[in-house]
Structures are given as C-alpha cells and as structure tokens.
Wavefront OBJ file of the C-alpha trace (Angstrom):
o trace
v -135.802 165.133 84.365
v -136.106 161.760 85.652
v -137.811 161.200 88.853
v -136.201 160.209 91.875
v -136.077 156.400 92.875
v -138.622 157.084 95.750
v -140.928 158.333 93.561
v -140.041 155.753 90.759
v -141.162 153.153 93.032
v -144.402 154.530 94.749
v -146.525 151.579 95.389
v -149.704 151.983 93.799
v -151.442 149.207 95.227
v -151.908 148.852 98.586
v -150.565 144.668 98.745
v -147.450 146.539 97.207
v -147.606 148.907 100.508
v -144.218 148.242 102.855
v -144.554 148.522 106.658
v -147.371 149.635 109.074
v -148.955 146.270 108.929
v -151.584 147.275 112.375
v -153.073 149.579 109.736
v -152.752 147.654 106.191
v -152.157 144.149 106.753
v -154.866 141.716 106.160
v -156.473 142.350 109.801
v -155.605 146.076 109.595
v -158.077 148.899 110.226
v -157.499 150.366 106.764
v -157.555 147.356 105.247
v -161.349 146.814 105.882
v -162.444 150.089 105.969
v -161.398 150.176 102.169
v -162.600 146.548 101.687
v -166.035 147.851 103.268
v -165.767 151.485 100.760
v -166.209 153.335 104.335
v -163.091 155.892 104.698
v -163.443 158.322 107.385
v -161.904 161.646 107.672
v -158.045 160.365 108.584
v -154.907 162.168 110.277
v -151.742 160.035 109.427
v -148.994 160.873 112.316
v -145.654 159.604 111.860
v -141.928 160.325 111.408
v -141.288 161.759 107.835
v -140.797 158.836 104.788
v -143.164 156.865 106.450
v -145.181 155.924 103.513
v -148.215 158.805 104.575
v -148.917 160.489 100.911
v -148.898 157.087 99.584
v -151.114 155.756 101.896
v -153.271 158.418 100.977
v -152.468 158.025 97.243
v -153.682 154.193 97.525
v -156.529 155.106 99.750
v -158.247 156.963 96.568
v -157.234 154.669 94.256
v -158.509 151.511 95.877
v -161.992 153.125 96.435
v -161.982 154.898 92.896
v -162.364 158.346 94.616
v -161.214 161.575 92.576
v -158.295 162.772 95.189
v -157.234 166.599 95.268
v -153.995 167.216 96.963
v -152.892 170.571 99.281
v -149.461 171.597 100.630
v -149.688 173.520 103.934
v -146.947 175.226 102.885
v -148.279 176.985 99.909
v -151.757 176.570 100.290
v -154.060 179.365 101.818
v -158.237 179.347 102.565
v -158.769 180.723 99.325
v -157.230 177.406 97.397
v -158.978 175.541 100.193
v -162.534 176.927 99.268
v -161.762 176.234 95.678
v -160.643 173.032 96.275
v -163.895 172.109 98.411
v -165.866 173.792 95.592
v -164.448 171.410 93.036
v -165.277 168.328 95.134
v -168.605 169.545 96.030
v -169.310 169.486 92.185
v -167.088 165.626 91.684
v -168.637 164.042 94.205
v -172.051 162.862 96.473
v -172.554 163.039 100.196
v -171.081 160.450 101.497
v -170.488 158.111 98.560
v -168.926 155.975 96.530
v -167.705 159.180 94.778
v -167.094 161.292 98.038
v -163.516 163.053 96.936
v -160.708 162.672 99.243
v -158.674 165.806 100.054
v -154.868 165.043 101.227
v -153.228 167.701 103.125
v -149.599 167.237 103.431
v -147.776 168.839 106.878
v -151.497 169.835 108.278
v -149.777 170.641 111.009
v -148.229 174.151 109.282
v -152.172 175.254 108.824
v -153.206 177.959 110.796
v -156.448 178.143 113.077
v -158.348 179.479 110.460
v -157.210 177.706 108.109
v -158.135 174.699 109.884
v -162.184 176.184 110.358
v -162.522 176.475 106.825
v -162.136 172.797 106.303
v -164.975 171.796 109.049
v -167.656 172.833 107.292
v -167.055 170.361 104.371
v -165.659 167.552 106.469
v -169.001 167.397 108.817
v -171.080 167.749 105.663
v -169.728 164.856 103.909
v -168.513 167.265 100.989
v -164.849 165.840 101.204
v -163.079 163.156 103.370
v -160.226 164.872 104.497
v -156.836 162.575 104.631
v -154.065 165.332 106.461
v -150.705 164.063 107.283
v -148.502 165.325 110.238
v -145.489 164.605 111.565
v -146.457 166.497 114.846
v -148.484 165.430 117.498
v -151.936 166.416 116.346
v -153.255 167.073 119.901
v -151.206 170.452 119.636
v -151.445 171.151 115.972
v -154.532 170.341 115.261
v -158.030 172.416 116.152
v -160.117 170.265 118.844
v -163.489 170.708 116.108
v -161.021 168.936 113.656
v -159.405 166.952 115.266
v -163.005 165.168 116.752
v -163.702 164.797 113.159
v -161.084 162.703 112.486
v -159.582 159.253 113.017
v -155.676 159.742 113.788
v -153.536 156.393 112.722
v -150.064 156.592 113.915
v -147.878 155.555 111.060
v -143.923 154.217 112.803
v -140.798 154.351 111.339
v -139.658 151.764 109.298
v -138.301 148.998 110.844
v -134.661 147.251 109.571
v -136.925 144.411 107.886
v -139.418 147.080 106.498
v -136.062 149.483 105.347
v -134.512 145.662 103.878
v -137.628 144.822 101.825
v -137.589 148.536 100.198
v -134.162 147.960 99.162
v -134.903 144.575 97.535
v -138.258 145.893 96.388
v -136.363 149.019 94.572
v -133.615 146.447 92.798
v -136.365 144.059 91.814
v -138.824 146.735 90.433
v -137.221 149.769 89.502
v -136.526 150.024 85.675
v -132.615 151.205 86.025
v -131.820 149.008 88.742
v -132.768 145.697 87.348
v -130.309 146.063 85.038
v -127.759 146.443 87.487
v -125.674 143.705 89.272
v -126.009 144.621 92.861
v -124.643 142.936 95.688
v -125.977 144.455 98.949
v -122.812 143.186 100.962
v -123.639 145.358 103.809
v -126.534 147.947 104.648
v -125.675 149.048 108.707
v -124.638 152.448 107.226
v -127.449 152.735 104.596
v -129.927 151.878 107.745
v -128.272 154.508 109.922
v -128.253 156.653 108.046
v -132.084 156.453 106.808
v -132.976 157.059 110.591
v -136.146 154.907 109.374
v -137.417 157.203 106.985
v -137.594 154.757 103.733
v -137.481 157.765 100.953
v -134.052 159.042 102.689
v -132.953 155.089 102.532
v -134.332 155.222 98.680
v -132.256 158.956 98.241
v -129.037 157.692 99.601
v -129.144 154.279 97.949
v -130.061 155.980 94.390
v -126.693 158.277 95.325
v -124.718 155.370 95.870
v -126.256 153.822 92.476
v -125.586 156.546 90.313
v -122.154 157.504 92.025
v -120.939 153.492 90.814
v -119.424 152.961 87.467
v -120.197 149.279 85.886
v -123.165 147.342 86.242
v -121.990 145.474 89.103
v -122.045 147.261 92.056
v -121.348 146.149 95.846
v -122.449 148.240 98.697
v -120.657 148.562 101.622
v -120.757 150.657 105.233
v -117.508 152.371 103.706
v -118.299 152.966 100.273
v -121.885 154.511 101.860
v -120.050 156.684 104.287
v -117.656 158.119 101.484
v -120.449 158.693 99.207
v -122.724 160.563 101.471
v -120.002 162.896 102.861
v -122.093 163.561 105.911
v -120.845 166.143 108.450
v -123.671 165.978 110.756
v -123.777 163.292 113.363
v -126.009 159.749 113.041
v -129.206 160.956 114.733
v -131.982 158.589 114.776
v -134.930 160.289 115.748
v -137.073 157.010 115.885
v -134.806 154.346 117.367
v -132.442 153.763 120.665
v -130.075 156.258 119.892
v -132.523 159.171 120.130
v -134.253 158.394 123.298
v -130.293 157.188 124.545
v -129.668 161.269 123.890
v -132.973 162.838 125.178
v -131.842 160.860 128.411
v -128.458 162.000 128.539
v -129.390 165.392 128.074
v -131.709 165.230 131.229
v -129.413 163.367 132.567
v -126.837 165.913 132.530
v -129.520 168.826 133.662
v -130.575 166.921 136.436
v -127.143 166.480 137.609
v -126.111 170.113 137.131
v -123.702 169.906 134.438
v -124.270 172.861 131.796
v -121.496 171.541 129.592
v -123.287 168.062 129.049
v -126.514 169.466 128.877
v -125.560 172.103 125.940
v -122.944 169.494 124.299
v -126.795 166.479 124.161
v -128.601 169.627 123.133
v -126.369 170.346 120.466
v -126.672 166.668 119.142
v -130.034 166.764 119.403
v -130.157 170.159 117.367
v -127.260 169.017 114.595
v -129.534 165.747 113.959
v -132.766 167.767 112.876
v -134.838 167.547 116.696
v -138.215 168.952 116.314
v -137.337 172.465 118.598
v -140.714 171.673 120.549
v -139.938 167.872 121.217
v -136.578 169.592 123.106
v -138.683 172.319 124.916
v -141.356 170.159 126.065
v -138.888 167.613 127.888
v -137.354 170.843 129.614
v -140.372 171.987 130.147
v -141.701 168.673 132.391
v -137.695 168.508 134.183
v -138.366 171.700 135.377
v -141.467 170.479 137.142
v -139.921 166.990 137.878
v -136.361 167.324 138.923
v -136.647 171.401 140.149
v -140.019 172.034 141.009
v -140.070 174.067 144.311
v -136.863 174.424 144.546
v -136.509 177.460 141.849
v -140.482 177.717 140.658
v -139.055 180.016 138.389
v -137.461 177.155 136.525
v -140.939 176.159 135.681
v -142.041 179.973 134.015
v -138.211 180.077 132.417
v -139.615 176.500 130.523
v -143.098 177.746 129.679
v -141.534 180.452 128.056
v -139.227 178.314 125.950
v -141.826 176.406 124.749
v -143.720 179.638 123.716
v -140.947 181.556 122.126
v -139.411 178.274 120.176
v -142.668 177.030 118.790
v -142.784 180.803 117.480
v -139.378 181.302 116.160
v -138.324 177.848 115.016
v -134.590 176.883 113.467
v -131.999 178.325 113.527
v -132.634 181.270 115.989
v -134.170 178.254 118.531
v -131.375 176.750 119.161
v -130.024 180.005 121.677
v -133.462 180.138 123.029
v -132.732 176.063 124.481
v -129.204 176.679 125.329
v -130.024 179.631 127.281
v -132.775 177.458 129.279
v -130.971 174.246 129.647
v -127.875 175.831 131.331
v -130.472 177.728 133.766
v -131.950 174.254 134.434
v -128.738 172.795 134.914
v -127.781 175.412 137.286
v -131.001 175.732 139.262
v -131.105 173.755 142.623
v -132.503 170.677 142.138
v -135.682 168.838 143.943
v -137.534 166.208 143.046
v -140.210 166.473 146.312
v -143.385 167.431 143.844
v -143.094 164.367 141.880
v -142.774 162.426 144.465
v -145.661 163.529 146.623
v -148.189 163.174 144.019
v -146.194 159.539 143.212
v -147.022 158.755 146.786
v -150.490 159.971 146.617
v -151.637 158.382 143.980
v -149.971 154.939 145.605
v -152.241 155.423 148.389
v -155.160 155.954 146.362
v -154.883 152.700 144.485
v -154.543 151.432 147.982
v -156.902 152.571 149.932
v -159.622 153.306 147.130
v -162.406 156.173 147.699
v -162.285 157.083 150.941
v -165.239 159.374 152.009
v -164.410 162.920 152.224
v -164.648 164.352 156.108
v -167.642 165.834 156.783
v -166.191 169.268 157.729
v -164.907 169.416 154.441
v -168.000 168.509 152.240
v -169.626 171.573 149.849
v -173.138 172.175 151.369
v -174.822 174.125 148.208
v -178.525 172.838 149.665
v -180.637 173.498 152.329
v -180.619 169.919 152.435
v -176.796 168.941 152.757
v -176.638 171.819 155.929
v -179.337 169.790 157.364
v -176.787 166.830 157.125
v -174.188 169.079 158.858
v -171.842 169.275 155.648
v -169.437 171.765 156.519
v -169.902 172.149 159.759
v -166.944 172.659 162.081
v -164.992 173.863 159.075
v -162.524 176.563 160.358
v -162.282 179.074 157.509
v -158.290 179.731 157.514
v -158.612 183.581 157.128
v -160.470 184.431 160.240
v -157.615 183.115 162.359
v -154.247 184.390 163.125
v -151.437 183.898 160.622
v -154.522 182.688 158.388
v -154.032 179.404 159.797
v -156.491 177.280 161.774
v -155.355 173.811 162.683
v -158.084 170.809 161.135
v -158.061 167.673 159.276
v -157.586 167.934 156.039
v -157.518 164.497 155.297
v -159.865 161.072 155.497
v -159.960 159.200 158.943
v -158.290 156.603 157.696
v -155.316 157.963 156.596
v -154.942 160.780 159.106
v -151.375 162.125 159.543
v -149.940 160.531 156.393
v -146.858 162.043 155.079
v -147.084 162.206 151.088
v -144.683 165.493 150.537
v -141.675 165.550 151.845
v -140.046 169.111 150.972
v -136.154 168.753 149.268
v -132.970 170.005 150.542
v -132.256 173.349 149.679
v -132.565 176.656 150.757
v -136.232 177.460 149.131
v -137.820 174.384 150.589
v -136.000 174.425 153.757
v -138.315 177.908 154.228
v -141.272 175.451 153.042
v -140.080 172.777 155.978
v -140.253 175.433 158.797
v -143.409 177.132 157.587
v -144.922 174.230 157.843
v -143.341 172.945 161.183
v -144.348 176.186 162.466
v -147.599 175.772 161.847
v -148.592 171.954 162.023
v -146.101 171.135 165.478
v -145.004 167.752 165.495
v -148.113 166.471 163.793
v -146.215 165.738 159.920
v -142.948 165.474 161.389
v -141.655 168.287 159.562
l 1 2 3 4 5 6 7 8 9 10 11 12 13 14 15 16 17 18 19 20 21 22 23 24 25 26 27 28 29 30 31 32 33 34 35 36 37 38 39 40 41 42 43 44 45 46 47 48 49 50 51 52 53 54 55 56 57 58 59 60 61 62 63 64 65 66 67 68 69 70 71 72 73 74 75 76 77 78 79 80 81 82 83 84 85 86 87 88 89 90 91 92 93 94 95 96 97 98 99 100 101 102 103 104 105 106 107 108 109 110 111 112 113 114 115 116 117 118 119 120 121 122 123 124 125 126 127 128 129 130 131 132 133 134 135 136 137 138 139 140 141 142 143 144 145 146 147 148 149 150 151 152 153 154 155 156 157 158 159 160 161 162 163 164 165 166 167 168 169 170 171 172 173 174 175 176 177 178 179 180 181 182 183 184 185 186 187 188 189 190 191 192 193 194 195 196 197 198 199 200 201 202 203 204 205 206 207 208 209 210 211 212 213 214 215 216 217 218 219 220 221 222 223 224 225 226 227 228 229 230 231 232 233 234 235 236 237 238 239 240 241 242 243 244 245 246 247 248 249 250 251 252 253 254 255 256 257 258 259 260 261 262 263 264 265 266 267 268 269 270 271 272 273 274 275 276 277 278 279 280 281 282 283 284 285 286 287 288 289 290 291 292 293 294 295 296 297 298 299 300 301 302 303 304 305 306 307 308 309 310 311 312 313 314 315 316 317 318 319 320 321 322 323 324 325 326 327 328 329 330 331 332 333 334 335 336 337 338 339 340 341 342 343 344 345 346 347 348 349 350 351 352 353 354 355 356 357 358 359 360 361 362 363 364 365 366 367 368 369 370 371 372 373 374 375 376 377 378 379 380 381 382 383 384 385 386 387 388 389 390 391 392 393 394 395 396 397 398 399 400 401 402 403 404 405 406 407 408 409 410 411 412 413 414 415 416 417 418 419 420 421 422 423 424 425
C-alpha cells in the first residue's frame, strides 16, 4: 500500500524542515547544537503535526546516530530495557555514536515507566528525544524532566501550512504530474487547525477524490470533499482561545446554557479534557472563590476524575461542573486582594516585618526583643486579640474587600465584629 502524502514527503534533511525557525533556522538552538555534534536529552512539546518525529528523525540523521524509536502506547519497561540494552551495545558514552531514543506521546508513560529511562539518560547510555503534546510539567517525572531540555514546537503558521502545500506539489512523485491550481486554501487552512500532516491528509483526499490531471481547489470543493460534521475548532489559533473565553464568560455570568453549549464546542472539536478542567478549575478560585469554597473542591475533583477517565465518559464529568460553576454565587474578592497586594508590594518594596511579629528561634533574637508583645490569639476571648498585623508604613490598608453575597456578607461582619471601625468593614 502506498504511503500517505505526509509520509511521502517527510523531510529528511533538516534545510528541507518547514516551520519552527527559533529552533532550526540558521540562529536556532538545534541548529548549532547539531552543527556542534552536542544533542542533549530533548522533550519536543507542541500541538500534534507539528513536525516532532521528524525533527527527531533529522536529529539522528544529521549527527549519524543509530535512532531506536518507542510508542507510549504499546511500549512497556520490558521493551524499554531492551531497547537501552541494544544502545548500550551501538553506542559510546557520550559520543559521536551515543544512540538517540525517540519516544512518541511520552506523556502516556507511566511513573515507572518514566524511572526506568533515568538510569540510561544520566549515564550517557542513550539521548532520549520524547515528544508530547501535553504540558510536560504534569506529565513528565521531575528526575526526567531535569534531565531534559523541553523545546516548544507551535503550530504551523498560514505561511508555514502554504509552503507545505507548494512543497508537497513540487516534490511529491504523484503530484508533479498533476496540474494544480490552488485557487483558494481558507478551508484547507481551517480545517488543518495548524497541524501540517492533517493539511497533507485532507489535501491528498481532495487529490485523489479529482478526476483529470488538472485540478483546482476551492473552499467549496474542500468542504464537500471532507464531509465534516464536527465544527471548525482550532485548537492553536483565535478561534480557540475566542471559545475558552466565551465559555468562562458564560460561567462567570451565570448562564448554564452558554456554558454547556462553549463546552460542548470545545468537546466536539477534540479539547484536551484537562485543558477544560484546569480553566474551571482556576474560575472557581477567580470568579467564586469565597463565595461557595466548595466550588473550588467540586473543580479539584474534576480535574482528578477527568485526567482518570478521559473521552467520552469526561465530557458528563465537565458538564456536571460547569453548570455548578455557573450556578454558584459569584465573587471575585480573592483575586483581587492578592491583585492589590502584590500592587503594593511593587510599590512600597520590602518593608521590615514588625518586631512583634518576627520568629525568635535564638537566644540571641529574644535578646533583640523579637516577638515580644505578640498577643497569641488563643489565650484571648473569641480567640481574638487585637494587634498589627501589618508594616508601619502601611498600617490600616485595605487589600480584601469581601463580595456581595450571603457567604461573605458573614465574612464582612465577622470581621467588623472583631476589628471595629479600624478596616472599614
């Protein structure tokens, strides 16, 4: 069976590499690492179709490396140890020769799976290339992760996504012998959402769908072709951080139906489940916050049970937490207090901490009367004993100002009751 286009067309040469041009343009940081024959340990991050396995690919070739290559997906420690065993035997510590390991979706590797590559990484036995399209502060193991340079790798821009399409008619064996007239490519670029081998997959369909050797693409003739029943979802570009908004949007202004109907987009167009739960997860904290607390454990939990479950069960796990966002009472008092805070500390600098209030672990730092005159809160009635709490300077600032509702109305008059006029609360 003949390969598909993407593959058809796989630069092997890194000047034949399209896009990230911070990493392999002529000033890039690959670019003179390979120049110099000095390749670290690597984690490529980016959207999928973003060129990562053939980075990798060129990587090995360009330093004439022997390059083994794992699949999180199928792989387990045992291939893992018998893949480091073969390299140990290819290669020498940290030369010329030292084999490169690529480790597609690193992020699906468990913990342990994850130790058993440390060993060989800090030992020189392998340089380990892994590719993620996950954050790999959460996916990846710390002792890993320290091992490793990450390079972010972005989605392909409309010149980068243009270039592969000229790139594919100019190179490709089939398609140079075809007429083609690229009248327009909007839909083709939609519809890629920036990944170049879905561009490559839907232009091949297009190709082979087109009787003649002259062929003219257009927005229509796309469309009709690709038959898509899910909804244009960009997960790179304005229209998926124009959605993420709306569906805060709609949660912070207590409207269940918008939030589920932007949730349901966001689902439809292939979200990452976590992405979703981790924005809810910081609204509940932002735009709730003391309000309903229990907005805040509601979100934690989402997070937890979605990164366990995953598609397609997910999706009731975030429509049952938006709508209990979107109907929580809303304050925003939290974020703003520490807004304000940290305002005044870029204005007013370090400011010495009152004496009263100081730690006084030595002999020494009693002498200097640290701590002294500090009213310990519990040996007075209602545990409260009224002090400064803050530095001279800024004594009787007002940084939290508690919300309107029912919650943090109790918050106002606990705290009238027990500080007076002093805060004005």
């Amino acid at each position: 069976m003949e390969a598909p286009l993407a593959e058809r067309i796989r630069p092997q040469k890194l000047e034949d590499y399209i896009s990230q041009s911070h990493l392999v343009g002529p000033n890039g940081s690959l670019t003179q690492q390979i120049s110099k024959g000095i390749i670290p340990s690597l984690i490529f991050w980016g959207p999928p179709g973003t060129g990562k396995t053939t980075l990798a690919q060129i990587i090995a070739q360009e330093s004439k490396r022997p390059f083994y290559v794992l699949s999180a997906i199928n792989s387990g420690v045992k291939d893992i140890r018998d893949v480091i065993e073969k390299a140990k035997q290819s290669g020498g510590l940290f030369t010329a020769k030292n084999p490169i390991l690529f480790i597609d979706e690193i992020h699906r590797f468990s913990k342990s799976q994850q130790d058993s590559l440390l060993a060989a990484v800090e030992k020189g036995w392998i340089t380990l290339v892994g590719a993620t399209t996950e954050n790999p502060s959460f996916e990846v193991i710390p002792a890993l992760l320290s091992r490793c340079q990450v390079y972010v790798l972005n989605a392909f821009t409309k010149d980068d996504l243009e270039a592969l399409l000229h790139r594919a008619m100019k190179t490709d064996v089939y398609l140079s012998t075809k007429k083609i007239n690229l009248k327009e490519t909007e839909a083709l670029l939609r519809l890629s959402g920036g990944d170049g081998r879905k561009l490559l997959n839907i232009f091949e369909l297009v190709i082979n769908a087109s009787a003649g050797d002259e062929i003219t693409i257009t927005n229509s003739r796309v469309l009709e072709l690709v038959q898509q029943n899910t909804v244009l979802y960009d997960k790179t570009g304005e229209q998926h951080y124009d959605i993420v908004s709306a569906f805060i949007k709609s949660i912070r202004g207590s409207d269940p139906n918008g939030a589920v109907y932007w949730l349901a987009r966001m689902i439809e167009g292939g979200e990452d489940v976590k992405f979703i739960a981790r924005r809810m997860l910081i609204l509940s904290s932002e735009d709730i916050g003391n309000a309903n607390p229990t907005a805040f454990i509601m979100a934690n939990n989402t997070f937890q049970a979605v990164t366990t479950i995953g598609y397609p069960e997910s999706r009731i796990i975030l429509s049952q937490c938006a709508i209990y966002l979107a109907t929580s009472p809303k304050s925003n008092a939290s974020y703003m207090a520490i807004g304000n805070a940290q305002q005044l500390v870029k204005q007013t600098g370090d400011l010495p901490v009152p004496i009263h209030l100081r730690n006084a672990p030595t002999k020494l730092m009693k002498e200097l009367g640290y701590g002294d005159d500090y009213k310990y809160s519990h040996d007075y009635a209602n545990n409260f004993a009224e002090q400064e709490f803050l530095p001279d300077a800024i004594i009787e600032t007002v940084l939290y100002n508690p919300g309107s509702n029912s919650r943090e109305n109790s918050n106002r008059e606990f705290l009238k009751n027990r500080w007076k006029d002093k805060y004005g609360y």
